[in-house]
VEXKEDO-894158 format. One line per field, with one value per atom (N, C-alpha, C): atom name; x, y, z. Coordinates in steps of 0.001 Angstrom, whole numbers, plus 500000, padded with zeros to 6 digits. Layout:
N
atom CA ...
x X ...
y Y ...
z Z ...
END
This chain:
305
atom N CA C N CA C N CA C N CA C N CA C N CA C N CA C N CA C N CA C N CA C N CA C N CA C N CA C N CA C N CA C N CA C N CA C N CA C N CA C N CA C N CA C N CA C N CA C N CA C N CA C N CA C N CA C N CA C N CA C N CA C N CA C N CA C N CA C N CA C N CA C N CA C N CA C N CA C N CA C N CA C N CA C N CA C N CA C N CA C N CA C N CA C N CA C N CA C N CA C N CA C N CA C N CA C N CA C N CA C N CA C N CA C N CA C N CA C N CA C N CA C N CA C N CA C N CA C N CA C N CA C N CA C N CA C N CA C N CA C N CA C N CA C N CA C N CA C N CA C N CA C N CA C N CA C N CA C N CA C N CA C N CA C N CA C N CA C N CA C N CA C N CA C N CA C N CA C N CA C N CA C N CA C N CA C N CA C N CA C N CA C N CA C N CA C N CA C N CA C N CA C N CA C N CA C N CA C N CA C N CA C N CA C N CA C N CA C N CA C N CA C N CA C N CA C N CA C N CA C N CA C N CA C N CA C N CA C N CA C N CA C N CA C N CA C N CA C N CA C N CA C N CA C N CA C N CA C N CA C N CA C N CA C N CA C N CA C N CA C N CA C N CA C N CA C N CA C N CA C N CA C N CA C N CA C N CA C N CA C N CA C N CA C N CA C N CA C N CA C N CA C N CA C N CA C N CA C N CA C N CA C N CA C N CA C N CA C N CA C N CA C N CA C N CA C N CA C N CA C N CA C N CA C N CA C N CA C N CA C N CA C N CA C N CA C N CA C N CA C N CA C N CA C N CA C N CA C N CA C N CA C N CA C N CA C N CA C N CA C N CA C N CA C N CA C N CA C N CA C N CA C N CA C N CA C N CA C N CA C N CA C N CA C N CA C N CA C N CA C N CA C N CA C N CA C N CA C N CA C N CA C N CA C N CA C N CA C N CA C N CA C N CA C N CA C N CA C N CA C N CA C N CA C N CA C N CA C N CA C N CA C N CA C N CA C N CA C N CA C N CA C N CA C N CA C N CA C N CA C N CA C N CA C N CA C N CA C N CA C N CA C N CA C N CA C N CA C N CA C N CA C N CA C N CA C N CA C N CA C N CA C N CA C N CA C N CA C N CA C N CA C N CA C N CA C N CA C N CA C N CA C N CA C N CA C N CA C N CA C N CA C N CA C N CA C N CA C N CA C N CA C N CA C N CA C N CA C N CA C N CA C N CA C N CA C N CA C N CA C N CA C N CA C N CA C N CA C N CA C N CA C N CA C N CA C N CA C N CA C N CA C N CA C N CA C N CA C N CA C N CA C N CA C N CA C N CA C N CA C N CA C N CA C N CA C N CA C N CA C N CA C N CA C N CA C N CA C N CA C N CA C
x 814172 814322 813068 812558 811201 811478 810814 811151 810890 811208 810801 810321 809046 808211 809027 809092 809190 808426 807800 807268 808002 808532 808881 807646 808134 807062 807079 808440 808721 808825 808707 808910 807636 808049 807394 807707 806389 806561 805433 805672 804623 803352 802011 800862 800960 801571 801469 802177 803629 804008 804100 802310 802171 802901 803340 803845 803054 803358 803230 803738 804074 805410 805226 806446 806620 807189 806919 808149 808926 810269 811183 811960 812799 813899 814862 814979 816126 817300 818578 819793 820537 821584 822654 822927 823103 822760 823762 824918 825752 825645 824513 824099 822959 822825 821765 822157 820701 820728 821017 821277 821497 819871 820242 818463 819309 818615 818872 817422 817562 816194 816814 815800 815690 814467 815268 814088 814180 812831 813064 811715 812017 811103 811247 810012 810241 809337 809682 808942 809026 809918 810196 809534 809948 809763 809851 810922 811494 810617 809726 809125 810129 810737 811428 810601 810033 809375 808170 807371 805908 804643 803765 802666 801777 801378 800772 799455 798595 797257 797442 795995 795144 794695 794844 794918 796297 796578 798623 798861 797730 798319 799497 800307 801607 802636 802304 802971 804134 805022 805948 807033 808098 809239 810610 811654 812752 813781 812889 813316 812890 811951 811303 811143 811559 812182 813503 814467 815453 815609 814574 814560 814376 813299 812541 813538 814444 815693 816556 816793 817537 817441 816069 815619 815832 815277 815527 816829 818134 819305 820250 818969 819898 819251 818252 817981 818175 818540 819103 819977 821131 822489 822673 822477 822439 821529 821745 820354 820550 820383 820146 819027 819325 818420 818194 817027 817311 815928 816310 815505 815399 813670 813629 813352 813694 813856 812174 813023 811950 812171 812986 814041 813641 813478 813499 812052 812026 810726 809715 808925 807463 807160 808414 808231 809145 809046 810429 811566 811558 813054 813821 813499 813803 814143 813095 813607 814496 814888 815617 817318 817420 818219 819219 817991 818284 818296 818051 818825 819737 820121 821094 820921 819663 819244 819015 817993 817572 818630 820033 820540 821389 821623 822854 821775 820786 819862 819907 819653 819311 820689 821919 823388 823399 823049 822994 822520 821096 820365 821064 822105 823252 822173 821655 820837 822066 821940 823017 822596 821540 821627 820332 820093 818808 818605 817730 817885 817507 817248 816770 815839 814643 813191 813220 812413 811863 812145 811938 812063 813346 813825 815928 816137 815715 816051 815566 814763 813438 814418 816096 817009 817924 817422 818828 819493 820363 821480 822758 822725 823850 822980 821982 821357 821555 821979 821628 822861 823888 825259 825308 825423 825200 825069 823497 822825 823868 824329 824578 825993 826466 828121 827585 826200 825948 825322 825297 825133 826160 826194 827144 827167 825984 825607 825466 825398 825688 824302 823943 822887 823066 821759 821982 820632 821577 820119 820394 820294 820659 820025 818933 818478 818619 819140 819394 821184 821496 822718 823132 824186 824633 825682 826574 827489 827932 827285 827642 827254 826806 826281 827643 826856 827808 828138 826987 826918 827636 828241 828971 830055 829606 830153 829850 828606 828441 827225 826331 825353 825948 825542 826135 824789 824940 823821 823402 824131 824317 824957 824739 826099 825874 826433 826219 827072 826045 826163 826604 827382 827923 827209 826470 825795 826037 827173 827457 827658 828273 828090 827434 826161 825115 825533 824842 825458 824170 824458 822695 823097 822835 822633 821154 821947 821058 821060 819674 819958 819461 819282 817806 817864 815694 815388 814516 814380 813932 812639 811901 810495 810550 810082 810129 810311 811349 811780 811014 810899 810159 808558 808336 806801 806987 807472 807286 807890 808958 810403 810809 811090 811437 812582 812686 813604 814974 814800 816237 816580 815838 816421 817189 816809 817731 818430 818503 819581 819423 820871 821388 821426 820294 820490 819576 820155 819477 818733 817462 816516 816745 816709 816731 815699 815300 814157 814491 813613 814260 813609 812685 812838 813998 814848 815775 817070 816701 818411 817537 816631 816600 817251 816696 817163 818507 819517 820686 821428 820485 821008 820826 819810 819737 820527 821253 822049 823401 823871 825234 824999 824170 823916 824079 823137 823562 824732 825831 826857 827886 827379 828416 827766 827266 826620 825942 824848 824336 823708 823799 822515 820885 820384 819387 819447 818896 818413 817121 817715 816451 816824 815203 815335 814822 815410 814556 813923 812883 811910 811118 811233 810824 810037 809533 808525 807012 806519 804926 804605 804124 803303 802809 801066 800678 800173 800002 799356 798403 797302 796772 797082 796206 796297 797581 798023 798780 800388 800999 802322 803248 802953 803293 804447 805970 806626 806265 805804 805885 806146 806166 806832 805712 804639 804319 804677 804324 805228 806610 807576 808891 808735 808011 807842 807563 806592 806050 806349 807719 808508 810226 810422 811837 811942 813004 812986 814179 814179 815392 815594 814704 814706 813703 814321 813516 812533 813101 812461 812204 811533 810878 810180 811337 810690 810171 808870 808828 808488 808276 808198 807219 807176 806574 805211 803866 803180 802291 803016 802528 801749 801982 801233 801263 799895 800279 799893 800464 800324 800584 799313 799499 800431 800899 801516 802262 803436 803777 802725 803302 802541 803071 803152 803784 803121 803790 803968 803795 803830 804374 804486 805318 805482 805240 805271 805001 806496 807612 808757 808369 807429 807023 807802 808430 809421 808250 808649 807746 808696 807959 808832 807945 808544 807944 807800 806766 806718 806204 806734 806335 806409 805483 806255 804924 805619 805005 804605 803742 803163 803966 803645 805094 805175 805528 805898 806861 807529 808097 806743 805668 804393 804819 805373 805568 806594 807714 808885 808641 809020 808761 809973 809767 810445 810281 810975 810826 812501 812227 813102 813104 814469 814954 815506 815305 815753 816244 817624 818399 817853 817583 817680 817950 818466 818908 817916 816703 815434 815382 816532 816546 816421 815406 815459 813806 813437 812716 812493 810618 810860 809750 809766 808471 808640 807778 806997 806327 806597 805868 805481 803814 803107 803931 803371 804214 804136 805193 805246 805171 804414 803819 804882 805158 806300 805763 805938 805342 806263 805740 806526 807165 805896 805852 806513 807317 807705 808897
y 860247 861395 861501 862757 862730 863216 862443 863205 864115 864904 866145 865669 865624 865178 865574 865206 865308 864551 865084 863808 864519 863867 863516 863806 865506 865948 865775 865679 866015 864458 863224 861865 861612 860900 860710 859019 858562 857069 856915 855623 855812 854746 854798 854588 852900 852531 850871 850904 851503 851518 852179 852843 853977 853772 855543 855290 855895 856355 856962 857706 858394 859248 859050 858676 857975 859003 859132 859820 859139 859737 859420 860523 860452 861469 862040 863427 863950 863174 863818 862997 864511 863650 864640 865118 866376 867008 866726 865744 865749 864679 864145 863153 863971 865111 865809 865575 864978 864517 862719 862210 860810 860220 858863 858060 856748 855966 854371 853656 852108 851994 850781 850065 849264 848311 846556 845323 844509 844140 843293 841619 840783 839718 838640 838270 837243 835989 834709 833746 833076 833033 832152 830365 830297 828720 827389 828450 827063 827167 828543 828707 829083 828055 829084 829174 827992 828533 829038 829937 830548 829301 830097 829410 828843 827151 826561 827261 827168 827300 827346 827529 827649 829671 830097 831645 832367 831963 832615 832332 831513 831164 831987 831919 832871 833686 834046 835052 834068 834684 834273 833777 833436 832649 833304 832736 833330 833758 833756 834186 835168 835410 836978 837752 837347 838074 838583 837971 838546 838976 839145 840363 841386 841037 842661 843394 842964 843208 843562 842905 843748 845087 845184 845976 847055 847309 848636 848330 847752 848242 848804 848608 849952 851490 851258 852967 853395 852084 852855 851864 852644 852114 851728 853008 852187 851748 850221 849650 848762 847997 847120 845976 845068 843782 842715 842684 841647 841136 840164 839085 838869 838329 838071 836394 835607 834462 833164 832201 831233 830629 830808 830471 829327 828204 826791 826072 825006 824513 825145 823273 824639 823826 823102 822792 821109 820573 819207 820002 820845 821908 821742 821838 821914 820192 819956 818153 817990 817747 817495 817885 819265 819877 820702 821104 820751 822428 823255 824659 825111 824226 824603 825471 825165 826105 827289 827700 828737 829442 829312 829962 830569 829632 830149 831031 830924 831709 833005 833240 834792 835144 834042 835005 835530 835044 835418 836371 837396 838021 839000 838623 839604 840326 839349 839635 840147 841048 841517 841154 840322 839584 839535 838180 837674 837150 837001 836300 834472 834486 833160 832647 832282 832147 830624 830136 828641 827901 827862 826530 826423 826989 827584 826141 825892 824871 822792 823069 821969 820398 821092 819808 820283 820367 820623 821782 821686 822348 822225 821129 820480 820467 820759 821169 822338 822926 824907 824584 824344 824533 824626 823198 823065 823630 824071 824985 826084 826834 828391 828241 827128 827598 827994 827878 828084 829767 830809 831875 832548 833520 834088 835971 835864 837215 836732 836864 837461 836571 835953 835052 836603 837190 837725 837849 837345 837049 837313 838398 838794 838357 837680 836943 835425 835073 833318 833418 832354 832476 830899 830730 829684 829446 830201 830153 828009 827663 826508 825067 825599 824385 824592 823922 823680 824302 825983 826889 828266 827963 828920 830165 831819 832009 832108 831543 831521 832862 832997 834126 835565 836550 837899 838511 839227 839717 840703 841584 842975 843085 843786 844021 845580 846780 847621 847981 847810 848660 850193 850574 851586 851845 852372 852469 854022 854192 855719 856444 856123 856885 856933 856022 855916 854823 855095 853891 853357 852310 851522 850154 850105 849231 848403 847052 845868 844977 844318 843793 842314 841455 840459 839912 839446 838858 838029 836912 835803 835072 834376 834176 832815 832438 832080 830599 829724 828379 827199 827115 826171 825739 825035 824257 824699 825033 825674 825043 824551 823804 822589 821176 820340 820477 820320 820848 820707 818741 818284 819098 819647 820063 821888 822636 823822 823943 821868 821786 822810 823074 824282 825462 825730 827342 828093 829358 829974 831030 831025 832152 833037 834389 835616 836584 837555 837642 838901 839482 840018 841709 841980 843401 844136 843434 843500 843572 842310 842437 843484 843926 845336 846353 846457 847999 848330 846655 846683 846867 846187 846922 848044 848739 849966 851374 850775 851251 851071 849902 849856 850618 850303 850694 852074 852997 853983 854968 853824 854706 854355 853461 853221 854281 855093 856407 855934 854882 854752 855561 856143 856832 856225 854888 854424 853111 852477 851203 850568 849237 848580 847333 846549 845191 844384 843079 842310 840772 841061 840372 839396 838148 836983 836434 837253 837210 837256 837723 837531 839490 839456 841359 841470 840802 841142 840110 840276 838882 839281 840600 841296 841444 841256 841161 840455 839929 838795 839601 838672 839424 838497 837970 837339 838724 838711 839701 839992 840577 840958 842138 842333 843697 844944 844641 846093 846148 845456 845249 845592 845276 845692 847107 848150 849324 849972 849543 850296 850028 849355 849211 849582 849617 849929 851299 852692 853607 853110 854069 854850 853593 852330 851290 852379 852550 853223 852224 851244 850352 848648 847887 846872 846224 845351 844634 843068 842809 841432 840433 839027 837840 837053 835785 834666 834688 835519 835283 835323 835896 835903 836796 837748 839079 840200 840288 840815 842196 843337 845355 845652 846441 846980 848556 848430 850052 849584 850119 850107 850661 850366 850656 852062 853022 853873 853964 853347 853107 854177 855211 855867 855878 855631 855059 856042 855689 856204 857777 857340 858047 858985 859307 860208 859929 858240 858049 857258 857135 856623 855837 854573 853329 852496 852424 852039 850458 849762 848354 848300 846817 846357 844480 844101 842520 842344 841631 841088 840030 839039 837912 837288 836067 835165 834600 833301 832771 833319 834698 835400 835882 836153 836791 838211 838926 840144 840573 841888 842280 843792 843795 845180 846087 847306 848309 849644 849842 851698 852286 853592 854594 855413 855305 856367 857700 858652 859795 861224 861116 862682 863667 864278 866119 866986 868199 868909 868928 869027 868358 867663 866261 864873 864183 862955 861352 861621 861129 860702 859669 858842 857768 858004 856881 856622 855147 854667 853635 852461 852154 851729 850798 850719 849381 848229 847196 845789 845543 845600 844563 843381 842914 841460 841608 839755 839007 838448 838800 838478 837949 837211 837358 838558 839649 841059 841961 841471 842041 843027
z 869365 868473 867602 867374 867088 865175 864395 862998 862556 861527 860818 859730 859473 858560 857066 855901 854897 853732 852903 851445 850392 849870 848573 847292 846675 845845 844736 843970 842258 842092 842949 842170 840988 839976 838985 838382 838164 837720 837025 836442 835443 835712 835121 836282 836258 835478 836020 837209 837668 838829 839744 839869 840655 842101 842771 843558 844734 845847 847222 847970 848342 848949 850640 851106 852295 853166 854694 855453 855962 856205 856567 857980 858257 859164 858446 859581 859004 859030 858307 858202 858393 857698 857544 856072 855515 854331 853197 853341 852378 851707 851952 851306 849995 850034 848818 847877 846818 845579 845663 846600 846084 846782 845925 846038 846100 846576 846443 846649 845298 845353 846598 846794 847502 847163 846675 846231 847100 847075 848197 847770 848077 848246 849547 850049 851169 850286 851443 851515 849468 848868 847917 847893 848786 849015 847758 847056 846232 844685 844228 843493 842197 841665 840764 839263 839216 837535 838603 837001 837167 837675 838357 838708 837380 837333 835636 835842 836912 836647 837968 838594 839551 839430 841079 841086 840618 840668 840363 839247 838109 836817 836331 835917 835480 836148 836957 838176 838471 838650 839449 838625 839161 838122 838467 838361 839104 837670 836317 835273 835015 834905 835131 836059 837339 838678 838087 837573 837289 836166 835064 834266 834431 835458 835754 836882 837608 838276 837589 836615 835581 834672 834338 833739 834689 836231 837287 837217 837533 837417 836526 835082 834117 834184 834760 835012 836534 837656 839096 839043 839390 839637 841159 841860 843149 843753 843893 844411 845521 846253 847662 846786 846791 846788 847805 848485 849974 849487 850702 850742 852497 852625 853685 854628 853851 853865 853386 854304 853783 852310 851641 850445 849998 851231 850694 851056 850449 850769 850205 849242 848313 847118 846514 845808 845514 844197 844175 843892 843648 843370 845159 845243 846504 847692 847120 847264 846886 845435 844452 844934 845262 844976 846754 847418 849133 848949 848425 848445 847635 846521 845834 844699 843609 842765 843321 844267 844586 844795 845429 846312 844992 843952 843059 841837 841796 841390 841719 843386 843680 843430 843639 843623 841763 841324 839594 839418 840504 840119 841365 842016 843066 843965 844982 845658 846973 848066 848819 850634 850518 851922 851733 852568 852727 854732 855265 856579 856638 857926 857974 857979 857750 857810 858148 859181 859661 858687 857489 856488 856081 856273 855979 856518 858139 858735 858406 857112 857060 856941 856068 856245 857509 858276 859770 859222 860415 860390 859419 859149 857857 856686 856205 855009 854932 855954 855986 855096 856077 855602 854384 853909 852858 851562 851352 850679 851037 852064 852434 851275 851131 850483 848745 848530 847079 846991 848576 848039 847698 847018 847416 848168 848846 849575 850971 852077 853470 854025 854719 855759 856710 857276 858481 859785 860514 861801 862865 863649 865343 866062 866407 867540 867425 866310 866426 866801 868095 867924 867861 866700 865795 866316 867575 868024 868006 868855 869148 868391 867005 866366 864731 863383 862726 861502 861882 860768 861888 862922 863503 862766 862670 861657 860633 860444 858919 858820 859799 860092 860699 860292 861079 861531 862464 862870 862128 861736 860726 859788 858448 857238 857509 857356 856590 855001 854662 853012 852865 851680 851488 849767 849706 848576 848097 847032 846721 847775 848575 849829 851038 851101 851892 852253 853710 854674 855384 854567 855129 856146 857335 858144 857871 857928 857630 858805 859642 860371 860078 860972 860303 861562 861787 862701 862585 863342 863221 864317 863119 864348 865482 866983 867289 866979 867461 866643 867319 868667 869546 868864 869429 868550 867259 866234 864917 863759 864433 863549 864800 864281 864612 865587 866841 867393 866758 866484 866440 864854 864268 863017 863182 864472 864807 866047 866439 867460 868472 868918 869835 869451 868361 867881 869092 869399 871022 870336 870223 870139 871289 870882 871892 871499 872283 872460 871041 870509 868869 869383 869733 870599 871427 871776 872942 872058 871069 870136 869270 868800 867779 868332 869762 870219 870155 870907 870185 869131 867896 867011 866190 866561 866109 867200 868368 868837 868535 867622 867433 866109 865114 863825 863514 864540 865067 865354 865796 866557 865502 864739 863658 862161 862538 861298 860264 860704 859238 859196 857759 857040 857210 856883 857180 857610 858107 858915 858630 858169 857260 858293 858600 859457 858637 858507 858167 858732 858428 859588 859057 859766 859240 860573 861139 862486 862007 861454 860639 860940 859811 860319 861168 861632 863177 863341 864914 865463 866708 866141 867316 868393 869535 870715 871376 870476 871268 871400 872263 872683 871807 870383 869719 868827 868848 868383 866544 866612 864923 864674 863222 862760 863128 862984 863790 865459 866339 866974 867892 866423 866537 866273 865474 864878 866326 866779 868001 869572 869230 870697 870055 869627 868576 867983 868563 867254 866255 865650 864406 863160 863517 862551 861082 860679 859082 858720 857987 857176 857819 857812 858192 856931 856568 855278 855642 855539 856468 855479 856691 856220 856807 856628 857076 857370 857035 857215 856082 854489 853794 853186 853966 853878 852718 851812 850634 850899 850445 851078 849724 849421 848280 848564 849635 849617 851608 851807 853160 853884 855138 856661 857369 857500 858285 859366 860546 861894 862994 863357 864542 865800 866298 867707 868936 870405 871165 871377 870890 870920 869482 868844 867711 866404 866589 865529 864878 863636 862427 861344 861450 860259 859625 858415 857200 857125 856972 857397 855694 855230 853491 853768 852997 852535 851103 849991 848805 848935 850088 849727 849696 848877 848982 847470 847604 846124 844915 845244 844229 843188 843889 842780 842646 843378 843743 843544 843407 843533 844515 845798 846233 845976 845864 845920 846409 847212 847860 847457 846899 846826 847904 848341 849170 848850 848857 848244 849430 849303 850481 849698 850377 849947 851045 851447 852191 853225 853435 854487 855166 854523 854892 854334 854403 853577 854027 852617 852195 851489 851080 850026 849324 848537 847273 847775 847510 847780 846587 845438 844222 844615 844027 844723 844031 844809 844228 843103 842146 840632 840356 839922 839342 838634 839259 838164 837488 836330 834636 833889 832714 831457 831071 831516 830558 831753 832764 833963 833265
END
């Protein structure tokens, strides 16, 4: 399905959090007038206080991540907060503690699903566990299947969200586990090939009416030439996926990627670096045209966040 271009003209922000105006696809019109923002961070790795010194002096902190989260949820009500994994591992917080701070952390700051990222696994499969009973939002990963090990059940491939009405399909996908991660530490978990489960799920996602479709991807942004799967990639072998919020390679974008594929469909690719230095956010906004977004470059997590 080919889109009908739209940008988003009357958005207004103010110049520390300049924005961009993104395209999107048509929808369906009874969604006019609603917006949902959408936050997102990957690759944490156990950073919860701010950086002391080096380049990152100050940035970062999972106290001023969740101010400044707080602060956008009294002026947007409906919002989506995800995460694209890599959670654990980074720091002695994480020694110390196996997953447990972090996890009851983002649930404090009501993060609404995060995926799985390689270091998820760094204590096995019974560390996942573990750690997983201290979130309290949704694990989701469609190409790892957990079926036969001891977090069975505990991963979904998809949530969709009902946000005021809007029906956002969430998927999550995951980067190759072989040479990368210790075998014996993701056991019998079965990697599948994550092109093949996208199309799937942007075909069930689909038929189940979401309004938009956000992936999240813990595969790395690009990896040139190579037939190495990443989110551009997934953009340009995959339609009707909207949004592509990624992970694992660390990749800092001062503004998304808009994609367009060989099918004339076009998707929005984002990730903030890692460490929690960053907070991304894109607004989605219906109007009788369709869906559209804004785009605000990444916010530095500050004191003054």
């Amino acid at each position: 399905m080919k889109r009908r271009e739209f940008l988003i003209k009357s958005m207004v922000a103010s110049a520390s959090v300049a924005v961009s105006p993104l395209i999107l696809s048509s929808c369906q019109t009874d969604l006019k007038g609603k917006k949902l923002t959408i936050l997102h961070t990957n690759d944490m790795h156990s950073h919860i206080d701010p950086f002391e010194d080096g380049r990152y002096k100050g940035l970062g902190g999972m106290s001023a991540r969740a101010s400044a989260i707080k602060k956008i949820r009294s002026t947007e009500g409906n919002l989506l907060l995800l995460d694209v994994g890599d959670v654990f591992q980074g720091t002695p917080y994480f020694n110390m503690f196996g997953g447990e701070l972090e996890l009851k952390l983002m649930s404090e700051m009501q993060y609404d699903a995060t995926t799985v990222g390689n270091h998820e696994f760094d204590n096995g499969l019974d560390g996942l566990k573990y750690a997983m009973q201290f979130a309290s939002f949704p694990y989701l990963s469609a190409n790892y299947d957990f079926s036969k090990n001891t977090i069975a059940g505990q991963v979904q491939p998809y949530k969709i969200f009902n946000k005021n009405g809007i029906k956002v399909g969430v998927f999550g996908l995951g980067v190759k586990l072989e040479g990368l991660v210790n075998a014996k530490m993701y056991g019998n978990t079965v990697y599948m090939d994550p092109i093949a489960v996208a199309n799937e799920m942007v075909q069930e996602l689909t038929a189940k009416k979401c309004d938009l479709i956000i992936c999240l991807s813990h595969m790395g942004y690009d990896y040139g030439e190579s037939d190495i799967p990443s989110d551009k990639k997934l953009a340009k072998e995959v339609s009707e996926i909207d949004i592509i919020l990624g992970g694992h390679t660390h990749t800092f974008m001062d503004e998304p990627l808009l994609l367009t594929n060989p099918d004339g469909f076009t998707t929005a690719i984002n990730q903030v670096g890692w460490a929690g230095i960053n907070l991304g956010r894109i607004d989605v906004v219906f109007t009788s045209k369709g869906k559209g977004a804004v785009a605000f470059k990444p916010i530095p997590i500050t004191n003054k966040a």
